[in-house]
N, C-alpha and C positions, 0 to 999 in steps of 0.2 A: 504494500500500500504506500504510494507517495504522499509526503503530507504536505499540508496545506499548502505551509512558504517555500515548497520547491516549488508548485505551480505557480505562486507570486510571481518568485521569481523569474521562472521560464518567460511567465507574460511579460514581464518589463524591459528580460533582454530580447525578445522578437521586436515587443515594441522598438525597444532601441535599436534594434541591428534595419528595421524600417525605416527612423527615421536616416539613419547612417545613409540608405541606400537612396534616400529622396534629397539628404544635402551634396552627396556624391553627385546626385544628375545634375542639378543647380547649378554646381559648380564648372562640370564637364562641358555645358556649354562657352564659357567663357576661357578655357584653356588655349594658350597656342602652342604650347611648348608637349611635343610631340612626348618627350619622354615622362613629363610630369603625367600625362593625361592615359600613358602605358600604366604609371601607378595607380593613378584612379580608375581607374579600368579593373585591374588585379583585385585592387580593395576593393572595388563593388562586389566581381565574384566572389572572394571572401565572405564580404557581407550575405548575399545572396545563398551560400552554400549553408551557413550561421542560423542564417532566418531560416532557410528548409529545413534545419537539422529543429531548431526549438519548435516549429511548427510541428513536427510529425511527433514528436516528445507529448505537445499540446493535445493533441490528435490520441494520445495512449494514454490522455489522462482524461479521455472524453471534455477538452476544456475547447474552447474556439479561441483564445485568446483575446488581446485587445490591440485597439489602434492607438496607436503616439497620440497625445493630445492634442486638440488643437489649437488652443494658445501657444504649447510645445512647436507645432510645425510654423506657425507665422512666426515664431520669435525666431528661430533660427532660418526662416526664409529671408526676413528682414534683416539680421546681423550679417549672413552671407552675400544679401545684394548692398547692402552701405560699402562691408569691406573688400565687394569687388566694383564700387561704384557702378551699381547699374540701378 
């Protein structure tokens, strides 16, 4: 039986490895520099492989998980566009 605060848990790193993968796109647009954008690349699929893995975990503990919040995602969409000036 898994308890409680591992599913806590599990949710708030999916949640987090989501929003990870939603500042990664944000940012991917605005890259020029070809190798930088090979790293954000890698670290997407990273994140991406992170989120399937806590998803299917979620999935074993009959849980759905949750979404990042959304003052969570404006605050970090807005931090990201100031400090890439867009």
């Amino acid at each position: 039986m898994i308890e409680d605060d591992t599913i806590k848990l599990l949710r708030e790193c999916n949640a987090g490895v989501k929003m990870g993968i939603t500042s990664l796109d944000d940012v991917m647009d605005h890259v020029r520099d070809q190798n930088l954008k090979n790293l954000l690349i890698q670290s997407k699929e990273t994140h991406s492989r992170l989120g399937s893995e806590t998803h299917q975990y979620l999935m074993r503990c009959q849980d759905d998980g949750k979404e990042p919040g959304t003052m969570a995602k404006m605050m970090s969409w807005m931090k990201t566009n100031m400090k890439l000036g867009g």
